[in-house]
N, C-alpha and C positions, 0 to 999 in steps of 0.2 A: 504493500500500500504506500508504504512511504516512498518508493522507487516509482509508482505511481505518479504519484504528486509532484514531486519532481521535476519531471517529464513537462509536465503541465506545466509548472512554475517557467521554466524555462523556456518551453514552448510561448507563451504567455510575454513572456521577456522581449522576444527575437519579434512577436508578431506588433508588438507597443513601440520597437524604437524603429518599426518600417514606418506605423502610424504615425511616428512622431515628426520621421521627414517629410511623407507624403503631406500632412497636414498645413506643411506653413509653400510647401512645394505649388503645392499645386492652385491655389489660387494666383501665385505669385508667375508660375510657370502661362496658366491660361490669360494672367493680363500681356505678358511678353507677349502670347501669341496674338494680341488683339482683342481679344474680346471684351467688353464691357464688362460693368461690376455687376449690372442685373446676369447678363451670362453668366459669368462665375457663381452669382446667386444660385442661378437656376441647375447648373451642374453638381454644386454642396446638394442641392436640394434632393436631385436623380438618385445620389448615391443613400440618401437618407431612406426615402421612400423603396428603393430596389431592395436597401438593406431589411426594411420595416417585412416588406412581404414576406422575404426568405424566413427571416427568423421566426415567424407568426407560422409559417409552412412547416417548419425543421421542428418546432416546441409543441403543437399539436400532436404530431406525427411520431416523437420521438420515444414515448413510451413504449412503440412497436418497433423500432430498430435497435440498430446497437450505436452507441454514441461512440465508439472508436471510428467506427466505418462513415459515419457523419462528417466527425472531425478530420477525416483524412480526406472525404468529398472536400470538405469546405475548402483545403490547402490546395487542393487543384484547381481551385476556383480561384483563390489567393497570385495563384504564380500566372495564371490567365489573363487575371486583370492588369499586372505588373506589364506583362510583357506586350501586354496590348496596347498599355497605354504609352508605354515608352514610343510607338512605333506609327499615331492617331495623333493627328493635329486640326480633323476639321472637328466644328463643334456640334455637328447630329451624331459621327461616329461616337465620338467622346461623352456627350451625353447618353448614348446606349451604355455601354462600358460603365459610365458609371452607375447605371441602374440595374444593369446585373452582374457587376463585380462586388467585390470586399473594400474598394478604398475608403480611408473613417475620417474623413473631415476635423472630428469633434477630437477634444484633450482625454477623453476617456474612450471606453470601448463600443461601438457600435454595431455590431455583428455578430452574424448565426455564430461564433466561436464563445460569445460568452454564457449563453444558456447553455449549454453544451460543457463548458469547462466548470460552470459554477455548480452543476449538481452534480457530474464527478466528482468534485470536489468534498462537496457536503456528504457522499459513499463513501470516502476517504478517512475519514474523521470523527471522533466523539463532539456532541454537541457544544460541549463546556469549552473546548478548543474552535469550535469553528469559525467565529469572528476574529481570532486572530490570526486562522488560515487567511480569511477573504482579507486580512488585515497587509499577510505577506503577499497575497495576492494583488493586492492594491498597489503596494509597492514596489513591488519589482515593474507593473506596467508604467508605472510616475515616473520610476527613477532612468528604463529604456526607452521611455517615451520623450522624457528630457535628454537622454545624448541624442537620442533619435533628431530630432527640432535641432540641437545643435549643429548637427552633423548636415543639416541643412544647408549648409554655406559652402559644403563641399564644392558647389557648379562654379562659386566663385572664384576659389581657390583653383581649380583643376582649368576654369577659363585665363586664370589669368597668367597660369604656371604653361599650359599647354597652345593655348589661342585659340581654343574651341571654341564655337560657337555658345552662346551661354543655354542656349535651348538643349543645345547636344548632351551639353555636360548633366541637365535637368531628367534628361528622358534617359541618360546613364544610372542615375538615382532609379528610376520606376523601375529598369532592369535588378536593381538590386533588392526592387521590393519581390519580384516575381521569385530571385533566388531562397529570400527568407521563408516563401510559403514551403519551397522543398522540402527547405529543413528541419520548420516547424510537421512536414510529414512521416518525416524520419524522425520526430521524435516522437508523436502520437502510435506511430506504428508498431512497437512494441507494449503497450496498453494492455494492462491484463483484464479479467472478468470481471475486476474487483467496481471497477467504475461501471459495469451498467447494473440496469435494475434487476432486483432480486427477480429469480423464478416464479416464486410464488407472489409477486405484487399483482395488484390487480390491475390488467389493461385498461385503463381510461385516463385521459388526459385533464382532468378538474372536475371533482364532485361535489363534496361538502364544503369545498373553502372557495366557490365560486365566487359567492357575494363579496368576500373577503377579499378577495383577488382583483374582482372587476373595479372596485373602492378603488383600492390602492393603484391599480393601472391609473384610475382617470386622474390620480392624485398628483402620480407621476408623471402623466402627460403635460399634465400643466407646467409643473417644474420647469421639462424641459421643452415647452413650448419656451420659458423666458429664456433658457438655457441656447436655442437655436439663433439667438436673436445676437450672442455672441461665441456661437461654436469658434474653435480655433482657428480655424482658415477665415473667417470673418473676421474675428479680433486682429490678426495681422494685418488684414487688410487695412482696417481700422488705423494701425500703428503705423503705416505706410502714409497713407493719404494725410492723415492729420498731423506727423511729427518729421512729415520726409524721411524714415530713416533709411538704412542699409537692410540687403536681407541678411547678414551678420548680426548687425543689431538688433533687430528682431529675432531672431534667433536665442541669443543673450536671454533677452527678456524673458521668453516664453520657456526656454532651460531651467533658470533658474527660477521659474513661476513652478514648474514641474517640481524642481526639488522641494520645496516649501507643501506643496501637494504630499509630498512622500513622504513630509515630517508629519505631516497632519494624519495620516493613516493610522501611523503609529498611536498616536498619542491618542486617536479614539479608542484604542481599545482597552486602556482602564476606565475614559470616562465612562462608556457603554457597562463595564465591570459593576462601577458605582453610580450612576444614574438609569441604566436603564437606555437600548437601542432606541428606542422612537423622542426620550429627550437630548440621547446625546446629536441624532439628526435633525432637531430642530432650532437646539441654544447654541449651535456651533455654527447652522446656518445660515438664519436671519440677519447678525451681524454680518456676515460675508457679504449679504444682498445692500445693506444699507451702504457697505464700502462701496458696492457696482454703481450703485444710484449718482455716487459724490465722482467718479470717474471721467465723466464727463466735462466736468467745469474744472477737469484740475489744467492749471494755467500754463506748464512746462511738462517736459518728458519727466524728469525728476519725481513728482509729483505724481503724474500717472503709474511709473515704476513702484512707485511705493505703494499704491494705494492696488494694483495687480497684485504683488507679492504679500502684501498681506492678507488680501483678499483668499490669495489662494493657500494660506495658511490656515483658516478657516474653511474654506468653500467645498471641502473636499472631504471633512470628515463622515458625511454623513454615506460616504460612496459604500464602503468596506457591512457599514452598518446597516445600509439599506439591504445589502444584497443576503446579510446573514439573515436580517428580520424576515425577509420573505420565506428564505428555505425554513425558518422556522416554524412557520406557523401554521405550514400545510404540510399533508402526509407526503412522506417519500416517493408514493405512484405519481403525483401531482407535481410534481418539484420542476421537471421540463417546461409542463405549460405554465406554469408559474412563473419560470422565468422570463419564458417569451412572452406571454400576456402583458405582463410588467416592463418588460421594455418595447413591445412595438407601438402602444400609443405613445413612449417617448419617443422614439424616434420619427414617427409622422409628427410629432407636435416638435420637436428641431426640423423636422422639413419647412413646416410652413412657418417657424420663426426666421429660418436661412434664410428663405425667400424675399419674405420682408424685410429683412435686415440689410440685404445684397440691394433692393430698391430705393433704402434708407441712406442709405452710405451712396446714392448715384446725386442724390440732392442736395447732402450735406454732411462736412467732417465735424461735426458736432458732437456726435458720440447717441445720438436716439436712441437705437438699438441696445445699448449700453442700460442707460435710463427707464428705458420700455422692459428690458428682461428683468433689472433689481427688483419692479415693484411689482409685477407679477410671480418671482420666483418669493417673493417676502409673502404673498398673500397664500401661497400654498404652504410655507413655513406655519404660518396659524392654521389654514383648516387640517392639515397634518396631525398635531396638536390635539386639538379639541376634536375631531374623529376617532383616532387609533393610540392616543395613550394611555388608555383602558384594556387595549388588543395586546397581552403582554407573552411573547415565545414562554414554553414550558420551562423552561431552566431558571429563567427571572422570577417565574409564579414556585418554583421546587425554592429557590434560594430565598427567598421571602419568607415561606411557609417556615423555612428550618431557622 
């Protein structure tokens, strides 16, 4: 099990620091090529929604396969899109590509890989331990996700060292995303029995925790309805337009936005120990929104850096916690659709915040989208709250009782 997990972990690692270049890449690669910010809008968008379908498809469905043989589909689909996109420069080809590839726009994970890895996961593990699996989990995708965004800057470096074209050197990058899906298959491919569901669990995909489940989807939709408004490739755009920087400097920024992310993992999983998963995802994340709101009007880059990195010292606790509360509090047969339930209305609601956000950003470097996501992600911070702090995993309600 533990040789399991592992696997995963690592697997996990390689697929976050592809996301992390792809993410500042390719908005910044598709305005080289010309197109507009609403285009690049509407491309974040493709890949939300493509993503949105599969995993709704794969999380239903998957209580009847085997989740090895899913996650190695999925790696094939991984290196497809890499290599397609490397080789795609008009924007209806690239628009397909991105609606039924793996590319993840956003600073976290958006794909059929993480339902799929999170209830492996939770087969892996004793309860009392499991949020601070999704804890290492968390972190290891923050911390390859931030060299991943660094390692960003390579096209410039490699343009400036070789005299490549800087397009050339970008679409070298997506070839590299294609290679990582291989080897994230080579690592899934030895996966024992221990990750899929028991023999004897009962076939169906969400019974008794349905109502449970469909709450917390639309609770989450919301979230990351504000959360679309500035997915990562958006926010750089963001930092482009408004502060003229470098793609180096942007880079910087969102690295070390990432590390701060990976401290904050951590450090949820005593507060979850001593208050309890659904306060420690709401008092860690309100303030995080109230920083995004004040984002906008800060006067200098100085200013806006600090007010990201703090943000994102906060803004991220409640990732590890979310994802443990859900496997909690439904039965083990349910744990796939559960997961997909829960993340495909987030992912349509990032689609249609992208969208609007990419139209936001065509009128003005003001920061809207900024403004627009804090006070809608602070308003799901309460009804959060005052719905499901009563809804408490068994472990919380055993440790009380004793």
């Amino acid at each position: 099990m533990a040789t399991d997990a592992r696997r995963i972990l690592v697997a996990r690692g390689l697929r976050a620091f592809g996301d992390g270049f792809v993410a500042l890449l390719v908005p910044i690669y598709l305005y080289d090529l010309g197109f507009s910010a609403l285009a690049i809008g509407a491309i974040v968008t493709s890949t939300l929604i493509g993503t949105a379908l599969l995993t709704l498809r794969v999380g239903i469905a998957a209580h009847r396969h085997s989740r090895r043989r899913l996650l190695l589909a999925a790696c094939v689909l991984m290196a497809g899109t890499g290599a397609m996109f490397a080789i795609t420069t008009a924007f209806w080809p690239l628009l397909l590509i991105a609606f039924i590839g793996t590319m993840n726009p956003t600073s976290g994970d958006a794909s059929i890989f993480l339902p799929l890895e999170q209830t492996a996961l939770t087969q892996l593990v004793e309860p009392r331990r499991r949020t601070a699996l999704f804890a290492r989990y968390s972190v290891i995708g923050s911390l390859a996700g931030a060299v991943g965004v660094l390692s960003a800057s390579f096209p410039d470096v490699l343009t400036a060292w070789s005299g490549w074209p800087r397009t050339i050197a970008m679409q070298s990058m997506f070839m590299l995303y294609a290679v990582l899906g291989i080897v994230a298959l080579l690592l899934y491919r030895p996966l024992s029995a221990a990750v899929e569901a028991p023999d004897d669990a009962p076939h169906r995909p969400l019974q008794e925790s349905k109502r449970l489940i469909y709450g917390l989807a639309a609770l989450f939709g919301m979230d990351s309805f504000g959360t679309g408004f500035l997915v990562q490739s958006l926010l750089a755009l963001w930092l482009y337009q408004r502060f003229q920087i470098s793609v180096s400097v942007a880079a910087s920024i969102l690295f070390w936005s990432g590390i701060c992310s990976a401290v904050s993992y951590l450090i949820a999983v005593p507060i979850a120990n001593r208050i309890g998963l659904i306060n420690t995802m709401v008092f860690t994340h309100l303030p995080s929104n109230i920083l995004l709101i004040l984002l906008p009007f800060a006067p200098n880059l100085t200013i806006a850096i600090v007010l990201l990195l703090v943000r994102s010292a906060l803004s991220q606790m409640d990732v590890p916690t979310r994802a443990s509360y859900v496997m909690a509090v439904v039965a083990p047969e349910e744990r796939p659709a559960a997961a997909s339930i829960t993340a495909v209305p987030k992912t349509f609601a990032w689609a249609a915040g992208s969208l609007i956000s990419g139209y936001l950003l065509t009128l003005s470097t003001f920061g809207w989208p900024l403004l627009i996501g804090g006070v809608v992600k602070g308003v799901y911070d309460i009804l959060l709250l005052i719905k499901f702090q009563k809804v408490r995993p068994p472990e919380e309600v055993a440790a009380s009782a004793g």
